[in-house]
C-alpha positions as CSV (number, residue, x, y, z in Angstrom):
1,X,-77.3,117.1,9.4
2,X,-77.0,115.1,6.5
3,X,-76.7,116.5,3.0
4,X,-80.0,117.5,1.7
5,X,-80.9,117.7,-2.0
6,X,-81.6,121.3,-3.6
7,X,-84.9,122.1,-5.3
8,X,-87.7,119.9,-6.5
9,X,-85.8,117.5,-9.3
10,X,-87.7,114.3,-9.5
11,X,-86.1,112.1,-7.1
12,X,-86.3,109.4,-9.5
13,X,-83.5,110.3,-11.7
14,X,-80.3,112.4,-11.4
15,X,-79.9,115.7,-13.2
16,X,-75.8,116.4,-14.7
17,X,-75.2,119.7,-13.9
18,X,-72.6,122.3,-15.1
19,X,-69.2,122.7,-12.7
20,X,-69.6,126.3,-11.9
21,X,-67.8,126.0,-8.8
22,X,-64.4,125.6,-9.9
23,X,-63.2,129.1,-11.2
24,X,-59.8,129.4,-9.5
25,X,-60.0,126.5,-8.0
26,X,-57.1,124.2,-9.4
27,X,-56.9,122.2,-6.0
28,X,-57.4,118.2,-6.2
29,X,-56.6,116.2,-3.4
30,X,-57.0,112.3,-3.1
31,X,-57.8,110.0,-0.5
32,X,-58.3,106.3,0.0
33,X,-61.8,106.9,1.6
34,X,-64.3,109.4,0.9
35,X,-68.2,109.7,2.6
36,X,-70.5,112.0,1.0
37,X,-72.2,113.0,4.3
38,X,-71.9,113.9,7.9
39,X,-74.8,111.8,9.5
40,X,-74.2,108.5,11.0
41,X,-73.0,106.1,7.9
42,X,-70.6,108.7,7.2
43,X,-69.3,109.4,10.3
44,X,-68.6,105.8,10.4
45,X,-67.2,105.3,7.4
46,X,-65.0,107.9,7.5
47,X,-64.0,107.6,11.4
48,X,-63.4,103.5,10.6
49,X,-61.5,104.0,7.7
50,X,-59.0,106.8,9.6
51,X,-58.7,103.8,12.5
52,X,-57.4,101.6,9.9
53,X,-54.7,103.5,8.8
54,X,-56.1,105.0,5.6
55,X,-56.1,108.9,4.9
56,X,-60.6,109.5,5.3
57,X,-62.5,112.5,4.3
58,X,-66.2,113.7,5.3
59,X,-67.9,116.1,2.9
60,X,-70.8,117.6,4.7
61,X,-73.5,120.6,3.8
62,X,-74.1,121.8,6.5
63,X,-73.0,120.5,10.2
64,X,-72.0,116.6,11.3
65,X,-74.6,114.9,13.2
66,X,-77.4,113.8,10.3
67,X,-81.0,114.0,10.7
68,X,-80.9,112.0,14.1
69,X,-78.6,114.5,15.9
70,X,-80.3,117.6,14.4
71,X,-84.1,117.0,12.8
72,X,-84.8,113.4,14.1
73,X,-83.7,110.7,17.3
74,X,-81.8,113.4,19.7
75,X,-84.5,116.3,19.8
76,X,-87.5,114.0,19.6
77,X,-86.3,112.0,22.3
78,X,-85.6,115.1,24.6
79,X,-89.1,116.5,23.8
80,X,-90.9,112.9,24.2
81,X,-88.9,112.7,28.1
82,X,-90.5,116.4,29.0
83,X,-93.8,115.4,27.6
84,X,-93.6,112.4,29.3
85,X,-93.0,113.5,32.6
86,X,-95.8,116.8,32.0
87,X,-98.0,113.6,31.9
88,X,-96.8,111.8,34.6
89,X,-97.3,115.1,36.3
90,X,-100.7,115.1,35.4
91,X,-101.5,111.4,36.3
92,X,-100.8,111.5,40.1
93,X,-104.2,110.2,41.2
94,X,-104.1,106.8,40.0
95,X,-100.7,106.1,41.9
96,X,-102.5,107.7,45.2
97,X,-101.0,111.5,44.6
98,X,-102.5,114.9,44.0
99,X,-102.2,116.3,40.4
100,X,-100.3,118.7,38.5
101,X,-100.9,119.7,34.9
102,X,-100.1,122.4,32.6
103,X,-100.4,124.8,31.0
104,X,-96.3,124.1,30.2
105,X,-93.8,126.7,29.5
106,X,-93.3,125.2,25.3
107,X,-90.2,127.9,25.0
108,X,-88.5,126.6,27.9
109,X,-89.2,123.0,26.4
110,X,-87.8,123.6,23.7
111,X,-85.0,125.4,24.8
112,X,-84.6,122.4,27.2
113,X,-84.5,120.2,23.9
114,X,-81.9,122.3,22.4
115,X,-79.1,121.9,25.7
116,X,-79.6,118.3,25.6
117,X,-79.2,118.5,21.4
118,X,-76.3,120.4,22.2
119,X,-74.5,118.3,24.8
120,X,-74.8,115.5,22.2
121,X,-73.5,117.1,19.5
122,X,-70.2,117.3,21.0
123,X,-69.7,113.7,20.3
124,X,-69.9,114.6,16.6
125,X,-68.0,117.7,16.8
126,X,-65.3,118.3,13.7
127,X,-62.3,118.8,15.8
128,X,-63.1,115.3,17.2
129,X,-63.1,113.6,13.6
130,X,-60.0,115.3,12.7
131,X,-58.0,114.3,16.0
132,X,-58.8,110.9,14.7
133,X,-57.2,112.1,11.6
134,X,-60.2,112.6,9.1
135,X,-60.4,115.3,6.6
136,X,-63.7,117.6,7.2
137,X,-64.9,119.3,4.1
138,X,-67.3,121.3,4.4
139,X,-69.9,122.2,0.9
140,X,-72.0,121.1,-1.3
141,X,-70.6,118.0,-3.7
142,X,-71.9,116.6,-6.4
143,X,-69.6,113.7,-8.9
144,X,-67.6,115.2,-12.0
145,X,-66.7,111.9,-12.3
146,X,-65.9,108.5,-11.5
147,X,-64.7,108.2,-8.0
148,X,-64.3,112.2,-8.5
149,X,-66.2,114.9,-7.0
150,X,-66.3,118.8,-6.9
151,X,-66.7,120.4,-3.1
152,X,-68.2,124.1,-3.2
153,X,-65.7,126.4,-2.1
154,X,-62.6,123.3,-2.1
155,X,-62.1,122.1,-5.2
156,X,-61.9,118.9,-6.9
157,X,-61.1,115.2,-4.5
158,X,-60.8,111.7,-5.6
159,X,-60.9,108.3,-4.6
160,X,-60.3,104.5,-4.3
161,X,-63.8,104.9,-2.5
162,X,-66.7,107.1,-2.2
163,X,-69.1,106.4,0.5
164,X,-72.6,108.1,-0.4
165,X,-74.4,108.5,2.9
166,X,-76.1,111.7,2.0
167,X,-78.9,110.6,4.0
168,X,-82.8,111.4,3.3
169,X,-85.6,114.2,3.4
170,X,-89.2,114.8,4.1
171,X,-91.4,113.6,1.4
172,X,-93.9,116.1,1.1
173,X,-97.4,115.3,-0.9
174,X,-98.3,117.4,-3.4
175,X,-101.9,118.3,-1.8
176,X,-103.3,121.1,-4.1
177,X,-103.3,124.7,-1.0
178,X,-100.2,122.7,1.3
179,X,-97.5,125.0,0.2
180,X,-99.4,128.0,0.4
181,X,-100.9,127.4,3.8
182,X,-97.7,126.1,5.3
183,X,-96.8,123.2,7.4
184,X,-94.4,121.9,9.8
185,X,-92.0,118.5,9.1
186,X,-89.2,116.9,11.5
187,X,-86.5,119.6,9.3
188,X,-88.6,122.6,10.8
189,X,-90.5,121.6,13.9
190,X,-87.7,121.9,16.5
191,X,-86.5,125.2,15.8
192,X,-90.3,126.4,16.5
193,X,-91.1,128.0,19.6
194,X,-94.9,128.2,19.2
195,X,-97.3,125.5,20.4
196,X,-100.2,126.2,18.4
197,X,-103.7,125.5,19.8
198,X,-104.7,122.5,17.6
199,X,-102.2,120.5,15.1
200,X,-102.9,117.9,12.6
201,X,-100.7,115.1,12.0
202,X,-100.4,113.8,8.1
203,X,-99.3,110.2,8.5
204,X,-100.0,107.7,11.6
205,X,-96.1,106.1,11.5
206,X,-93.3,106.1,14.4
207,X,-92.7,110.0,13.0
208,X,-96.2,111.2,13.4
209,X,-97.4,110.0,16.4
210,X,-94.5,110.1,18.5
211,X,-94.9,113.7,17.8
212,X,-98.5,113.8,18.2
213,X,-98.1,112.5,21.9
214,X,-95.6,115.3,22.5
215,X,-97.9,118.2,21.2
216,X,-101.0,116.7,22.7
217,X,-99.4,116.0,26.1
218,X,-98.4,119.5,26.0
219,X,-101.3,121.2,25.3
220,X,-102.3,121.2,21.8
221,X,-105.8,119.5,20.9
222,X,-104.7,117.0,18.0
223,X,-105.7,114.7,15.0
224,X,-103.9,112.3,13.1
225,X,-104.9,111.7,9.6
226,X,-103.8,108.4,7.9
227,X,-105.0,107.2,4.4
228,X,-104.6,103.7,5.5
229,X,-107.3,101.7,7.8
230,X,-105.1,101.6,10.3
231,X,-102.2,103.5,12.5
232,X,-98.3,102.0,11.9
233,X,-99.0,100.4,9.2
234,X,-96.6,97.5,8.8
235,X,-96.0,96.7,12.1
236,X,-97.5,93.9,14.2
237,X,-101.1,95.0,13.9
238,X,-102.2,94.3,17.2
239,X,-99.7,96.2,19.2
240,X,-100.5,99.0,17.1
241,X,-104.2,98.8,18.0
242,X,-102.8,98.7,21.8
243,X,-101.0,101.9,21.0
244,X,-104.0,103.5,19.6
245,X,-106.4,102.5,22.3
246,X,-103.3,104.9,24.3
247,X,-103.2,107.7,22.5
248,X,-107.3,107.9,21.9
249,X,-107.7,107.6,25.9
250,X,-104.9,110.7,25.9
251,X,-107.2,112.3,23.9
252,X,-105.7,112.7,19.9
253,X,-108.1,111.9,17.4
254,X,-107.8,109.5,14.7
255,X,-109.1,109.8,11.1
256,X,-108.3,106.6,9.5
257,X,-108.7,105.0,5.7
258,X,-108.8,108.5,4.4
259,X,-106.2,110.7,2.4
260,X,-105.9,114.9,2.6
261,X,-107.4,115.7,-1.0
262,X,-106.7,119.9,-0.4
263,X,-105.9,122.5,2.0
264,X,-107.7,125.5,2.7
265,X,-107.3,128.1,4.6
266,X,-109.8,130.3,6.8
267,X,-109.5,133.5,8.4
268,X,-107.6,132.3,11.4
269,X,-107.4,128.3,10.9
270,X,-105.7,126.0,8.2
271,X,-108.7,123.2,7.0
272,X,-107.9,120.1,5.9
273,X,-110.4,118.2,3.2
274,X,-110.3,114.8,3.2
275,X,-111.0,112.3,0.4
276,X,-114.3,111.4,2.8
277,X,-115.1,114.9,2.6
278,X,-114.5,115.6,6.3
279,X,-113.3,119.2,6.8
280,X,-110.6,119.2,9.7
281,X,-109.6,122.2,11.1
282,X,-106.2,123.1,12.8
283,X,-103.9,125.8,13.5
284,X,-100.6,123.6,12.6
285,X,-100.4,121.1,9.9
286,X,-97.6,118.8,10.8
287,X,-96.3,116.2,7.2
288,X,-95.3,113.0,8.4
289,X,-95.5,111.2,5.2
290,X,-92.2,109.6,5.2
291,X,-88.9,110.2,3.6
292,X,-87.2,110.2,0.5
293,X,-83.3,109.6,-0.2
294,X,-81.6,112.8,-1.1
295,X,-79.9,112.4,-4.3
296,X,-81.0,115.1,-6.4
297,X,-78.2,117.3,-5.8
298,X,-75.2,115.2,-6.2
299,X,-74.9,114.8,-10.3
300,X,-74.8,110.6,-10.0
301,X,-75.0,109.9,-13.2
302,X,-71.5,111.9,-13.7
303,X,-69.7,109.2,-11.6
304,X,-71.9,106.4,-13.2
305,X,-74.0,105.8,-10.4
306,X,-77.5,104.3,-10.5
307,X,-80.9,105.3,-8.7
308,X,-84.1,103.6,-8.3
309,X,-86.9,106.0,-7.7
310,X,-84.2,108.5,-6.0
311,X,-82.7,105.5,-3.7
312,X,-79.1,104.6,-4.5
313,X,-79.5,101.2,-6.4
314,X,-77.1,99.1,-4.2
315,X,-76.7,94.7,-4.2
316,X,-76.5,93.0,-0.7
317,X,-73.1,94.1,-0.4
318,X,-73.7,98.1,-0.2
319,X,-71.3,98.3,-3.6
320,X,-73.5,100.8,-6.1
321,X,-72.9,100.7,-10.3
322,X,-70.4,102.1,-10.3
323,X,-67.0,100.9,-9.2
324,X,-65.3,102.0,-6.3
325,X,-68.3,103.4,-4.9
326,X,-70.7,102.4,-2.1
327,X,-73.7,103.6,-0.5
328,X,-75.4,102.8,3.6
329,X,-78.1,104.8,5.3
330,X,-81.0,106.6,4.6
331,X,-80.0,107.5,0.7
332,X,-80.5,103.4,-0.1
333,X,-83.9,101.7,0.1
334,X,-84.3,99.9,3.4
335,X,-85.3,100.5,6.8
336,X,-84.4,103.8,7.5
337,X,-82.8,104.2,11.4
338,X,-79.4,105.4,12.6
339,X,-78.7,101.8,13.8
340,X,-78.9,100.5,10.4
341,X,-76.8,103.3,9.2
342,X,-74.0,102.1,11.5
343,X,-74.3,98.3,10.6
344,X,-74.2,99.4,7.5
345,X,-71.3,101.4,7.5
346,X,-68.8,98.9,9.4
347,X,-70.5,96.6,6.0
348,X,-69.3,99.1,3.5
349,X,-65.9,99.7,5.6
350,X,-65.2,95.7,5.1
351,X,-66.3,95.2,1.6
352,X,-64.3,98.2,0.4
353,X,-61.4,97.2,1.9
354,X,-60.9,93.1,2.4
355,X,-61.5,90.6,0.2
356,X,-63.7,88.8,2.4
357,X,-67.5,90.5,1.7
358,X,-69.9,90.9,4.2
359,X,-73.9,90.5,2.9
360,X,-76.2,92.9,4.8
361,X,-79.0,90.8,6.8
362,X,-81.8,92.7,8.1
363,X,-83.8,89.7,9.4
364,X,-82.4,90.4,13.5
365,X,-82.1,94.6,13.1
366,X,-84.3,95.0,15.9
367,X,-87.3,98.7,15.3
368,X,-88.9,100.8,17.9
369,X,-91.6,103.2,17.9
370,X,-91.0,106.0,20.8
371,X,-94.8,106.5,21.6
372,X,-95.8,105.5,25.4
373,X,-96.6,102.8,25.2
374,X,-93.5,101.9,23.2
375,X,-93.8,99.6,20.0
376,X,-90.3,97.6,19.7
377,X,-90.1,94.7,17.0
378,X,-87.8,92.2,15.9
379,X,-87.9,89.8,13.4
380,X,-90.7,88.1,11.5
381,X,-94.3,89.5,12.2
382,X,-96.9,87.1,13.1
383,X,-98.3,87.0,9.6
384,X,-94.9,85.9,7.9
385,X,-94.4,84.0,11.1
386,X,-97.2,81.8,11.3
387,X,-96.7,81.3,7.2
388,X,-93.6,79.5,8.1
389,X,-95.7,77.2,11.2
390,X,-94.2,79.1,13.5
391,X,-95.2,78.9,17.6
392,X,-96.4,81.9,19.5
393,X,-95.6,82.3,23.3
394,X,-97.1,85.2,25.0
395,X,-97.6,86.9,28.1
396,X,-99.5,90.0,29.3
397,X,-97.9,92.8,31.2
398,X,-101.1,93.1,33.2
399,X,-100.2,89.8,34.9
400,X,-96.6,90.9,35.6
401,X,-95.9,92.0,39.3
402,X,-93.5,95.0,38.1
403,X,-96.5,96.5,35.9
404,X,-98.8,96.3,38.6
405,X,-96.5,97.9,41.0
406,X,-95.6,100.6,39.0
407,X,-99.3,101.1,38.2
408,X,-98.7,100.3,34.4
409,X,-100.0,97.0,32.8
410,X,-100.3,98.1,29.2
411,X,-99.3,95.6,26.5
412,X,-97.5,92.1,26.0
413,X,-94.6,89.9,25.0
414,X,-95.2,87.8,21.6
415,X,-92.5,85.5,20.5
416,X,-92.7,83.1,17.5
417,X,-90.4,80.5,17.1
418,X,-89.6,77.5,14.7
419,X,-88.1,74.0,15.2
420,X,-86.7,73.6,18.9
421,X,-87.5,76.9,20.0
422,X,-85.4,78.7,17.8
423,X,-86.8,82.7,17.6
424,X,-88.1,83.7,14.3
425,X,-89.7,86.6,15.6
426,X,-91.0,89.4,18.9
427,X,-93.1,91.8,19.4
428,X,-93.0,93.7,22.7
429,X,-95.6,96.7,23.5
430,X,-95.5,98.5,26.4
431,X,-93.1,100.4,28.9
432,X,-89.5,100.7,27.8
433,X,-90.5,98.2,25.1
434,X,-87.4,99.2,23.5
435,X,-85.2,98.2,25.8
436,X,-86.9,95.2,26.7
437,X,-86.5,93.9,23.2
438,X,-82.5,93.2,23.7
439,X,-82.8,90.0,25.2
440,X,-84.4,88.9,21.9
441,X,-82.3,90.1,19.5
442,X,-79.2,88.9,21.4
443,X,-80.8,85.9,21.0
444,X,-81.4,85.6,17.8
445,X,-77.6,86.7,16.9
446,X,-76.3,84.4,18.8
447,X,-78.6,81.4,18.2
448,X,-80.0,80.9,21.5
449,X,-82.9,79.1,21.8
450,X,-86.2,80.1,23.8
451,X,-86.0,77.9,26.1
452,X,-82.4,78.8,27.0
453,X,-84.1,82.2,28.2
454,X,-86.5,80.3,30.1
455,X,-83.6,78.5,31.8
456,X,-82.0,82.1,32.5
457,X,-82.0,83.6,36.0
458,X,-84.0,87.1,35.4
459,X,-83.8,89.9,38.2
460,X,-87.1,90.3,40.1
461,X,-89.3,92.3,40.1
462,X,-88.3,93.7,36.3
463,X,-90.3,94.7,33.5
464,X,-87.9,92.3,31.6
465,X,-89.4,89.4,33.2
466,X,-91.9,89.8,30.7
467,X,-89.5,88.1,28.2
468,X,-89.1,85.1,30.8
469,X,-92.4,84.4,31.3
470,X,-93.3,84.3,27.8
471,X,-90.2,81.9,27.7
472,X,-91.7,80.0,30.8
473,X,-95.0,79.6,28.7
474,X,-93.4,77.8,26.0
475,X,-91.7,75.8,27.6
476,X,-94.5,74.8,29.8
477,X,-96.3,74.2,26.2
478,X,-93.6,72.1,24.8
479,X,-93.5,70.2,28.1
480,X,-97.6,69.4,28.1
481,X,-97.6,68.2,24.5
482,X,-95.0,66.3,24.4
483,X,-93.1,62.8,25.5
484,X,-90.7,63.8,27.7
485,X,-93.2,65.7,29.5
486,X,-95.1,62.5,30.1
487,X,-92.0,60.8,31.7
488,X,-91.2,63.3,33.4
489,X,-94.5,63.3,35.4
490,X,-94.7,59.6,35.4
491,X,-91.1,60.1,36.8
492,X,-92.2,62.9,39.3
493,X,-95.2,60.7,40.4
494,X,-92.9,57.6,40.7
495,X,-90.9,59.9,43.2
496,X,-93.7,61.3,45.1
């Protein structure tokens, strides 16, 4: 997992510590390319820079992988395809079948979680990294200088260019009784074998209510508790209400537009108070409140490095304050997923090295929210859309043949686009929304205009004919309203 900081320091500032580490330790060893930080933008970084020809190390805490592989994508995936099916199990009668449910074996879950964790982890596996000829340190580091750290238990390495990809941590509220009642977050919650009763979700984002599906579709009666008026804040706001109207006929509760003002706890229940003055009682109290970049440990100011309320302060070409040092993932402000951490790793790798610098551009990095129905998003939203005049094309999954063969006709296809059908933005809810977003983004990488996809042969029946037929629809639009749709049928009716 990725480095994570020690202690409560104010993630706003770095703290420089004494080097207590070093007695006996005389060892220095230099490299062209350091990462600070075994998850994903490490990896990267340190893998790339070995490919190119130049002696890499990767200083990890604990083990390779990052948050996705050990606290994040990998075992929330694995438990949101058991739940999944436990509720496909349980949902035989409206495709014609008798019904299964629970109650489910949660230990065998989770061990279940664990294999597939564990088959994935070989990719990141140390031996692997240092066949490719990378340096695998690992200990705790923090800088004793520029381009200079000190490794726990190695000694002292150095530089042309340190990669900080320490990654980022739970950011807990301080809600006066939390500590002392106890709670679960996405560091803790996978190594826990018990399904408690009822659990109550902090925070309504991807984090929270992918996991509150999971637990509810396995047994556990739960509520969400957001302090904003709605769930996913941020994202396209009516395919969040489409994945709320989901999750509320699955049965978790939602307690919107109000915050957790104090925990109590009862003789055999944990009670939640909110600022409404509800009092919501659980067994589990799961945080979900986002994430914060873990800094705190790593003595920045030492190698003259900057922060902006904890996050690495970082200009559009990943290079920090200080010089010869760079930061990508989780630890800089910005969208926080393991795709970005790759883009921007191959960014850092090119900027460090050539003279030709690349500018990150997050306007086509494509988001999804793993709830069923998924949430995927690329792009502008419609509010920013329709500021810049753009054109919506949509289409409805319940007027899709694929949907209503496979009995599922949740959600829709929105796509905005500008001047000659150029795509400024999607939104896809529904089944497999994630995958169904590629089309789009490909798109929009490669400048290919809307009605090009219309123009496209799509397999039927698909799911991904949704994107078509939204295509279709604009171009029937653009056709209707405009000249050479007039000639055309003039032409048509001519020929007929």
């Amino acid at each position: 997992m990725a480095q994570q900081p020690d202690g409560d320091a104010d993630p706003g500032r770095s703290v420089r510590h004494p080097s207590p580490h070093l007695t006996g330790l005389m060892t220095t060893s230099t490299y062209d390319l350091i990462a600070i930080g075994g998850g994903t933008a490490g990896l990267v970084s340190g893998a790339g820079a070995a490919y190119l020809g130049m002696r890499a190390a990767i200083v990890e805490k604990a083990a390779l992988g990052g948050d996705c592989l050990w606290t994040g994508c990998v075992p929330s995936k694995a438990l949101i395809a058991s739940a999944r099916a436990a509720h496909t199990a349980g949902s035989g009668a409206a495709l014609g079948l008798s019904t299964t449910s629970g109650p489910h074996d949660f230990p065998t879950v989770m061990a279940r979680m664990r294999a597939a964790r564990a088959k994935v982890a070989v990719h990141d596996d140390p031996e692997r990294f240092r066949a490719m000829g990378v340096d695998i340190h690992l200990g705790t580091a923090q800088f004793v200088g520029p381009r200079r750290i000190e490794v726990e238990g190695i000694g002292i390495l150095e530089a042309k260019r340190i990669v900080i990809a320490t990654g980022a941590t739970p950011s807990v509220p301080p809600i006066p009784g939390l500590a002392e009642a106890g709670y679960l977050t996405n560091e803790t919650a996978f190594e826990n074998d018990d399904l408690p009763p009822s659990i109550l979700m902090l925070g309504a984002g991807p984090v929270g209510l992918e996991l509150a599906q999971v637990y509810n579709r396995l047994g556990a009666a739960v509520t969400v508790l957001e302090m904003e008026a709605r769930i996913l804040p941020g994202e396209d706001s009516e395919a969040a209400d489409v994945v709320r109207t989901a999750l509320e006929a699955e049965g978790i509760r939602f307690v919107l537009g109000e915050r957790a003002e104090r925990v109590e706890v009862g003789s055999n229940k944990k009670i939640v108070v909110t600022s409404a003055g509800q009092r919501l009682s659980c067994d589990q109290i799961f945080v979900a409140t986002g994430r914060r970049p873990a800094t705190e440990s790593l003595a920045l100011d030492c190698g003259g490095v900057e922060t902006d309320q904890g996050a690495v302060r970082v200009n559009q070409k990943l290079a920090t304050t200080a010089k010869g040092v760079w930061a990508a993932g989780d630890v800089i402000a910005g969208p926080m997923f393991t795709h970005v951490a790759d883009y921007q790793a191959k960014a850092v790798l090119q900027n460090s090295i050539f003279p030709l610098k690349k500018r990150v551009d997050y306007s086509r990095i494509p988001r999804v929210t793993y709830t069923d129905p998924e949430l995927a998003q690329v792009g502008m939203g419609p509010e920013e859309a329709l500021a810049h005049g753009a054109t919506e094309s949509r289409y409805d999954f319940r007027d899709l043949d694929r949907a209503i063969t496979d009995g599922d006709m949740t959600g829709f296809v929105r796509i905005w686009t500008g001047k000659k059908g150029r795509i400024l933005g999607a939104t896809i809810v529904g089944s497999s929304a994630g995958e169904l977003i590629l089309p789009l983004v490909l798109a929009m990488e490669n400048d290919i205009s809307l009605p090009r996809i219309s123009q496209t042969v799509f397999p039927y029946p698909t799911r991904v004919e949704g994107v078509k037929r939204a295509a279709d629809a604009y171009r029937k639009a653009q056709l209707a309203d405009s000249p050479t749709g007039a000639l055309l049928r003039r032409v048509v009716s001519w020929l007929t």
